[in-house]
C-alpha positions in Angstrom: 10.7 -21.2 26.3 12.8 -23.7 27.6 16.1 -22.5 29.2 18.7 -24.5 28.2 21.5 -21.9 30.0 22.4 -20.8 27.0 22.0 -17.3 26.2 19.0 -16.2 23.4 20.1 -14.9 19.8 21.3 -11.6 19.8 19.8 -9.0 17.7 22.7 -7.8 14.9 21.9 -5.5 12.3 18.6 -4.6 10.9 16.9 -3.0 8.7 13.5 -2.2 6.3 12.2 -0.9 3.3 9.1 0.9 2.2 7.4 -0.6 -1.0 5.8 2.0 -2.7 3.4 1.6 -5.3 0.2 -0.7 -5.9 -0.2 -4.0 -3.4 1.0 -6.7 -4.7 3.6 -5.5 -7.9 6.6 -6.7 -6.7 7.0 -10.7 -6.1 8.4 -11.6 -2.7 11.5 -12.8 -4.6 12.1 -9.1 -5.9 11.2 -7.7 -2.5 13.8 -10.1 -1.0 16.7 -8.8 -3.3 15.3 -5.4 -2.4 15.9 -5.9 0.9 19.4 -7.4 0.1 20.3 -4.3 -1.4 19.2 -2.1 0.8 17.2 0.0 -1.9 13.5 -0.3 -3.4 14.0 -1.6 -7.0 17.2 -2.6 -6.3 16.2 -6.7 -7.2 19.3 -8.3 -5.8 22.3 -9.1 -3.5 24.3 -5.9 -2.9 26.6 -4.6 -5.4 30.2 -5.1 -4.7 31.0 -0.8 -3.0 27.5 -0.4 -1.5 26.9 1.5 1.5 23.9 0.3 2.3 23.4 -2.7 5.1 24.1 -6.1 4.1 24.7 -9.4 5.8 28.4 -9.9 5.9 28.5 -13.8 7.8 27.9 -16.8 6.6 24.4 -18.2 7.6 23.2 -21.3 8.8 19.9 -20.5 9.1 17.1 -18.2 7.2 13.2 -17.6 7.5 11.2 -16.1 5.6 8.1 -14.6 7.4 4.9 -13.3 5.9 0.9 -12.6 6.7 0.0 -12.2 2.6 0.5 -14.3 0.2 2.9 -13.4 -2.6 0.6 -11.9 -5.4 2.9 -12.1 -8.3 5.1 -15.4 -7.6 8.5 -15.2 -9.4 9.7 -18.0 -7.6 10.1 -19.6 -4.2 12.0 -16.0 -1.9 13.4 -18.8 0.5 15.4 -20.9 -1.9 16.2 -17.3 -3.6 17.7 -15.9 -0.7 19.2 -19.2 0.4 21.6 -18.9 -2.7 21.7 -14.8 -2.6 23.2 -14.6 1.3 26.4 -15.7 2.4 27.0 -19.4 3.0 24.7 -22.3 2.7 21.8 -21.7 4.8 18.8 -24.3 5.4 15.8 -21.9 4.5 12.3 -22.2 5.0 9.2 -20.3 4.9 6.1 -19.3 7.7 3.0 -18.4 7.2 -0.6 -18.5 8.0 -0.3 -17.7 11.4 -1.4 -13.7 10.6 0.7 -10.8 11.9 2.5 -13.1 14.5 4.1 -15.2 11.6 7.5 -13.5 12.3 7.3 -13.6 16.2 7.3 -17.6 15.2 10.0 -17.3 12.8 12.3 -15.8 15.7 11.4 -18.2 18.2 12.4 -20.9 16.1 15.1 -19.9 15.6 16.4 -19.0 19.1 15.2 -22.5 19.9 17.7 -24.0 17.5 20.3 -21.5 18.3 19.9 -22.2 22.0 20.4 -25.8 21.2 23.8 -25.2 19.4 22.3 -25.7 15.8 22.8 -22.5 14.3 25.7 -19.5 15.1 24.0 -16.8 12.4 20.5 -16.3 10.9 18.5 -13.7 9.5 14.9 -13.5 9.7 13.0 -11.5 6.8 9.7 -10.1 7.1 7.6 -9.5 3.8 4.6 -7.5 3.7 3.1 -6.0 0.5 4.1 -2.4 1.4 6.8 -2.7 3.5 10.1 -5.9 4.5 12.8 -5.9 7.1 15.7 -7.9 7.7 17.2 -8.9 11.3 20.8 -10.4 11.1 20.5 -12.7 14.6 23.5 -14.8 16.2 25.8 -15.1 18.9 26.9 -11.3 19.2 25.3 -8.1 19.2 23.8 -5.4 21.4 20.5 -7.3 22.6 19.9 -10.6 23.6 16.6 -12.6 23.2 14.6 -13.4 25.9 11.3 -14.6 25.2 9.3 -15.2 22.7 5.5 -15.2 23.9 1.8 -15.5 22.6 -1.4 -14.9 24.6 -4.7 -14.7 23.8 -5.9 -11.1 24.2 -9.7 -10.1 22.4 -8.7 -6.6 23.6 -6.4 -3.5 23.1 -7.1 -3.4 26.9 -6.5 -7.0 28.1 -2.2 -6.6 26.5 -1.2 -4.0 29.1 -0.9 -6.1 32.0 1.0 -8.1 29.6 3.9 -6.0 28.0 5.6 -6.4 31.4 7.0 -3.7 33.6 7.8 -0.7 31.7 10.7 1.3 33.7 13.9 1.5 31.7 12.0 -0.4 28.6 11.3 0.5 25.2 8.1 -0.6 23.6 8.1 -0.7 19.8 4.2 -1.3 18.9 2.3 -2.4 16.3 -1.6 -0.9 14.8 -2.9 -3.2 16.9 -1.5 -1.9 20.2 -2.2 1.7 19.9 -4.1 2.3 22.9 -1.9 0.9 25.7 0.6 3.4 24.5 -0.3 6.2 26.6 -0.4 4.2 29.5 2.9 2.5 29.4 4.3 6.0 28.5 2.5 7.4 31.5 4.6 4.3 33.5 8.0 5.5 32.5 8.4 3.4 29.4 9.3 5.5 25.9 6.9 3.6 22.5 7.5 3.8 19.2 4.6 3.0 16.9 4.8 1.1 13.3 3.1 2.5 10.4 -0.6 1.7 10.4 -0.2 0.1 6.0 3.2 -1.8 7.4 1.4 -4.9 8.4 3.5 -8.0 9.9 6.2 -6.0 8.9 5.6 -3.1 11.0 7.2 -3.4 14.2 10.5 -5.4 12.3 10.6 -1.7 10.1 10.7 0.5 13.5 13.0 -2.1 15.0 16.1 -0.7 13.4 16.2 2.9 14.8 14.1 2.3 18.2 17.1 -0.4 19.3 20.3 1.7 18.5 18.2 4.8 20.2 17.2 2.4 23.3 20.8 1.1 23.3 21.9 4.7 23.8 19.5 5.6 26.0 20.6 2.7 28.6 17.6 0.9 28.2 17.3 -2.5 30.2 14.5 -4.3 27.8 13.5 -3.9 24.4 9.8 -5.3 23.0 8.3 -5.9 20.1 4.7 -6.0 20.4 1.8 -6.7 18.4 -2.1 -7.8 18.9 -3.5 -9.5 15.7 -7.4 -8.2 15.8 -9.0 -10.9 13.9 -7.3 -13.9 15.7 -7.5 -12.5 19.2 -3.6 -12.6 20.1 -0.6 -10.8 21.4 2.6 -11.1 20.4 5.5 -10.4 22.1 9.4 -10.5 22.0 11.3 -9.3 24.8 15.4 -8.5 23.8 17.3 -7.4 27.4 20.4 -5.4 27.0 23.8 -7.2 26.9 
């Protein structure tokens, strides 16, 4: 990543959603309104009183990130939640690239928040059993670093690297289950996403492990993942404010 001296997106709220029930039932445009409302079933933007999270600034930017295909399209989810968030976002999709479609999705958008094109964003991950949302701009708690892919055929070959683990807080994907114990063993706390979460697995820990990390006085945050078929780690490294 180039560095353009100014600082990375900041991680804002976030938050996911199990989808229970068969693979596949609900269209990405009903998980996206799902995800807006902060309930399962809930199938759009959130009603005026809610308690649930929500994304209260105007966005100029918002990705929509998945590994699956959408197996009951309703609709493009992009244009949907271009007209369901606040303000007029540009929107676009990402896809085909496996589990690290998301990791893409942030980087992109750091780059053109680093080059003064964007001030809020929100990424949304879509997986057939599970979504999460990241709010992204200019404040917030954890600031993106890096954005990084390397070719790993191996559990083994990703340790060396996750990068130092004192003071840092792995979250994991399936995929990097093994070089848990070892980072832990290094001083490093690891949370794990659920093994049925897919792409969407580490974005669905994400919410819980940063505010406990934050508390915790945590120096790095990462977000981790090895996709098995293609042979590559993905990583995004957050470093506290």
């Amino acid at each position: 990543m180039t560095d353009t001296g100014v600082a990375g997106l900041r991680l804002g709220a976030t938050w996911g959603l199990d989808f229970p029930g068969p693979p596949g039932e609900r269209s990405f445009v009903a998980m996206g309104g799902e995800l807006l409302a902060g309930t399962p079933g809930g199938g759009g933007q959130q009603a005026p009183g809610a308690s649930g999270p929500t994304l209260s600034r105007p966005l100029d930017y918002l990705v929509v990130a998945h590994e699956a295909y959408d197996a009951a399209p309703a609709g493009l989810a992009a244009g949907f939640l271009a007209e369901a968030c606040p303000g007029e976002p540009r929107a676009f999709s990402i896809a085909d690239q496996g589990i690290g479609a998301p990791f893409s999705g942030l980087k992109v958008l750091d780059r053109i928040h680093r080059s003064g094109g964007l001030s809020d964003a929100a990424l949304f991950v879509l997986d057939p059993a599970a979504g999460a949302v990241l709010a992204l701009g200019g404040t917030g708690g954890w600031a993106l670093e890096a954005v990084v892919e390397e070719r790993a055929g191996d559990a083994a070959d990703c340790l060396p690297l996750l990068g130092p683990a004192a003071r840092t807080w792995y979250v994991l994907g399936d995929g990097l289950r093994e070089p848990a114990g070892p980072l832990e063993a290094a001083g490093a706390t690891v949370r794990t996403a659920e093994a049925a979460h897919g792409c969407a697995g580490v974005w669905r820990a994400l919410r819980d492990a940063a505010a406990d990390a934050a508390g915790e006085g945590a120096e790095r945050l990462v977000i981790a993942d090895r996709d098995r078929g293609l042979g590559r780690l993905h990583v995004a490294v957050f470093v506290g404010a």
